[in-house]
N, C-alpha and C positions, 0 to 999 in steps of 0.2 A: 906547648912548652911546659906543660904541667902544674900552670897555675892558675884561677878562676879569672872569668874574664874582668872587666872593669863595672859595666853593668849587676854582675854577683853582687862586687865587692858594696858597691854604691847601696845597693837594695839590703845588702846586711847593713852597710853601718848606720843607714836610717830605721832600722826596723827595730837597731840593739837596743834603747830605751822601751816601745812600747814591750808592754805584759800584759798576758790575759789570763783571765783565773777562769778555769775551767767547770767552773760550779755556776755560772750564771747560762741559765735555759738561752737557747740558742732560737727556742718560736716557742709558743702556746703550747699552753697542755690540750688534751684530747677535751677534758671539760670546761676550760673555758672558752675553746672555740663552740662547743654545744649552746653555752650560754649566749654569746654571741651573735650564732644563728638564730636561737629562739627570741630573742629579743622584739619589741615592737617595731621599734623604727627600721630596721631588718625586715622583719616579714610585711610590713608595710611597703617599702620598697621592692619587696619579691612581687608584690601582689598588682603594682605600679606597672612595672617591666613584663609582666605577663600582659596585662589588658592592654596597655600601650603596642605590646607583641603581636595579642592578636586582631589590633585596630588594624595595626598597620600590612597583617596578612589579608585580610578583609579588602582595604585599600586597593591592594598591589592588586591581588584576585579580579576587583571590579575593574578596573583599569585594563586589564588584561583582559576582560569579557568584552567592554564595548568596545576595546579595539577592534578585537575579532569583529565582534556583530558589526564596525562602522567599515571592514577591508569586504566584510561578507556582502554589504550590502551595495558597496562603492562597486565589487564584481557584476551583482546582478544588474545594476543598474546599467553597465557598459555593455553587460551581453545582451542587454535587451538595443539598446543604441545601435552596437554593430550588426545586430540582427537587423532592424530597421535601413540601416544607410545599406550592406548588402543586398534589401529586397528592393531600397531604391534605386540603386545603383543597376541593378536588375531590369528592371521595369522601365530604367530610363528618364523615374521622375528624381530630380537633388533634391537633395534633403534641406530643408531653411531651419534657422534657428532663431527664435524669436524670445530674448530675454524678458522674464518680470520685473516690472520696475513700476510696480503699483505699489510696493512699499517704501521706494525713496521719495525726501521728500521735494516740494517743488523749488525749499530755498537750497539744496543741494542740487541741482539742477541748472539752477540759476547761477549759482555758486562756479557749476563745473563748466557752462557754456562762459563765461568769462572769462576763466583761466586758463582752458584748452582753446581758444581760439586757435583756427587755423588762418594763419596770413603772413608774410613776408615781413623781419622786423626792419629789413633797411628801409621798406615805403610804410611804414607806421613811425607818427613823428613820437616825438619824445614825451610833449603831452599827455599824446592818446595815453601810452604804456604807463607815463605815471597816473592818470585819471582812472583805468584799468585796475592798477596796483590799490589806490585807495581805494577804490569803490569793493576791491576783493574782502579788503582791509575791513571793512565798515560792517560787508556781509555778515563777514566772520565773527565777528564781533555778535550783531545781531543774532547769528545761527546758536551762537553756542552762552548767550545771554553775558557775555563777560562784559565788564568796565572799564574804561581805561581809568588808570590811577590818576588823582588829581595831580600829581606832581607832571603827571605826563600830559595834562589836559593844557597844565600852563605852556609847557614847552613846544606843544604841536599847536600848528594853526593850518588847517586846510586852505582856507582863503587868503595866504600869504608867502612868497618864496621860502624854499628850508634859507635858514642860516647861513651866512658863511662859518666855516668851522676857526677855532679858536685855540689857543696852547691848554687856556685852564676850563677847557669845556671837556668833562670827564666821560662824558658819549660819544665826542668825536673821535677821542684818544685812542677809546678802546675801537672803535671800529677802524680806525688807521692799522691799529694794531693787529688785527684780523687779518 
């Protein structure tokens, strides 16, 4: 229709106050960004982000070797395996696999024949499983040298039915809540 649209109008009549005076530098002259770069905490910072740059190519570099050498080697290791189960397999003898376990210890061991029991839980009474459960409890304890806090020492009694649980007993709560 030949006249601006509403958006124009809107954007002139808030613009018609401000002014700008055309003599105020619009960025830095050529010699004070010289200054700037040359400065210490500047080239201190260059000097930062270079070594940190090439720590971290270094890094990346090693990372990317032992990969390789641990895919390189994980390779030869299999072709020497199915080279082996091929020639047994050949020959007629099976190949057995006998794990090390000369470096775990015997309270891990102990620890693992309790807790992986093999046996039916409907003919294991409830005792046994909670006797089980403490005695894993106790292990673990021992295995890994921790304490139980005194606060917990007062509240646990081995030699005594748990509790019945309570409205303002704040461990029951939460495990209701669970």
């Amino acid at each position: 229709m030949g006249t601006p649209t509403r958006d124009t109008l809107i954007k002139l009549a808030t613009n018609s106050g401000l002014t700008r005076d055309p003599s105020v530098p619009q960025g830095l002259n050529y010699k004070r960004k010289e200054e700037i770069e040359k400065g210490h905490e500047l080239c201190t910072l260059k000097n930062r982000y270079d070594t940190l740059r090439t720590d971290l190519i270094a890094r990346s570099e090693r990372k990317r070797r032992y990969k390789a050498a641990e895919v390189e080697q994980h390779k030869s290791l299999f072709d020497i395996i199915r080279n082996q189960i091929i020639e047994g397999n050949y020959e007629g003898k099976p190949v057995t696999f006998e794990p090390d376990t000369s470096h775990v210890l015997p309270e891990r061991r102990a620890l693992t024949d309790l807790e992986f029991k093999n046996r039916d839980v409907d003919k294991v009474s409830y005792d046994e499983l909670l006797e089980d459960r403490i005695r894993s409890l106790e292990m673990r304890l021992a295995l890994y040298h921790l304490e139980v806090l005194r606060k917990l020492q007062e509240r646990i009694r081995f030699n005594k039915p748990p509790p019945q649980k309570t409205e303002d007993d704040p461990i029951s709560m939460e495990s209701e809540e669970e």
